[in-house]
C-alpha positions as a printed NumPy array, in Angstrom:
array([[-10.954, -49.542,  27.316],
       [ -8.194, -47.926,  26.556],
       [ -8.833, -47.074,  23.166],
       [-11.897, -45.59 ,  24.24 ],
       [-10.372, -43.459,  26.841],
       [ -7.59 , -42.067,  24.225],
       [-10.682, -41.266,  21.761],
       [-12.672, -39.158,  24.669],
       [ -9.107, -37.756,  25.459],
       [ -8.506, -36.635,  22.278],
       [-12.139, -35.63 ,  21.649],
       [-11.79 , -33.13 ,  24.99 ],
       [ -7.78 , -31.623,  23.858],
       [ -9.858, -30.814,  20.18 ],
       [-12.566, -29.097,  21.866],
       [-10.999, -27.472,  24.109],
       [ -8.346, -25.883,  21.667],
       [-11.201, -24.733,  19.247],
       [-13.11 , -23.458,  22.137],
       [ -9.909, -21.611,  23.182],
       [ -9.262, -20.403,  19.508],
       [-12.677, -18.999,  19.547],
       [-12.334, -16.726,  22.603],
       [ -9.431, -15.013,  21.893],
       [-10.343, -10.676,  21.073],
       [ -9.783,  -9.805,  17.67 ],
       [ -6.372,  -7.833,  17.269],
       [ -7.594,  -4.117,  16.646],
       [ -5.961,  -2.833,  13.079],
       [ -2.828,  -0.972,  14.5  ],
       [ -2.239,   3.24 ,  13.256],
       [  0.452,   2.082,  10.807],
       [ -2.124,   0.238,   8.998],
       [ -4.183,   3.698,   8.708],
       [ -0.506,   5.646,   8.118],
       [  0.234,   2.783,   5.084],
       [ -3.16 ,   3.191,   3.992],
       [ -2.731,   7.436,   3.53 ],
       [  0.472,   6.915,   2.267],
       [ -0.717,   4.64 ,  -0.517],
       [ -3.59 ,   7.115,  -1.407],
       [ -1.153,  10.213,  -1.589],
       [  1.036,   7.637,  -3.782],
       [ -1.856,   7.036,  -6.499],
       [ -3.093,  10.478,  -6.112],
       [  0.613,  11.556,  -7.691],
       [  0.578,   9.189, -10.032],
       [ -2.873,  10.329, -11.381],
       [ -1.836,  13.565, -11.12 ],
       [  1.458,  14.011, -12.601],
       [  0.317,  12.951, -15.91 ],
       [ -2.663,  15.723, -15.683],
       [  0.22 ,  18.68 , -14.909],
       [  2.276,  17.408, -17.502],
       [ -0.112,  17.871, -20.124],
       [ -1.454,  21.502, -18.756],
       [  1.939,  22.586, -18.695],
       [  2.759,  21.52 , -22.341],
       [ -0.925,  22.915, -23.497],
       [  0.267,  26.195, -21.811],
       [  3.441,  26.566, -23.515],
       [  1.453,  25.317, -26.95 ],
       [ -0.597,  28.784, -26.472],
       [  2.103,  31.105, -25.95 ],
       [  3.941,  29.54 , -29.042],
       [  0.522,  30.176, -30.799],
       [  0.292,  34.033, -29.019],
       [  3.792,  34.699, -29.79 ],
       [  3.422,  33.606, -33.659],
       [  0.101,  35.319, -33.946],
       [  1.992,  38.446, -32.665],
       [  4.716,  37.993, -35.069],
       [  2.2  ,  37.862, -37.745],
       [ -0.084,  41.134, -36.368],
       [  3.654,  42.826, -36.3  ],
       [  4.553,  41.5  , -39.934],
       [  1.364,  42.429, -41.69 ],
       [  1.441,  45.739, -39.395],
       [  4.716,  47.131, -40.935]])
């Protein structure tokens, strides 16, 4: 008997906590989750980035090496 009642007591504490576990609301994502989220985004976007201005800036200077030989030269064989 009382194994049987500590079994039904036990079966009704289990139930009752899942039951309870079930009905809680789901926790809305909080606006520092969408502020982490940007901030991430404008972190890769930089890192992608970066590496693209660094080469446009050296393939600029590369062509006004190449203008300011090619000037040279039109000023050289000018003369």
């Amino acid at each position: 008997m009382k194994k049987s009642f500590v079994l039904i007591l036990l079966l009704f504490l289990l139930s009752g906590v899942s039951l309870m576990s079930c009905s809680k609301e789901k926790e809305q994502p909080a606006e520092g989750g969408k502020k982490m989220t940007d901030k991430a985004a404008e972190a890769i976007v930089k890192k992608v980035n970066t590496p693209k201005d660094k080469a446009r800036a050296t393939q600029s200077l590369g062509e006004e090496r190449t203008d300011a030989i090619d000037k040279g030269v039109q000023d050289a064989g000018g003369r």
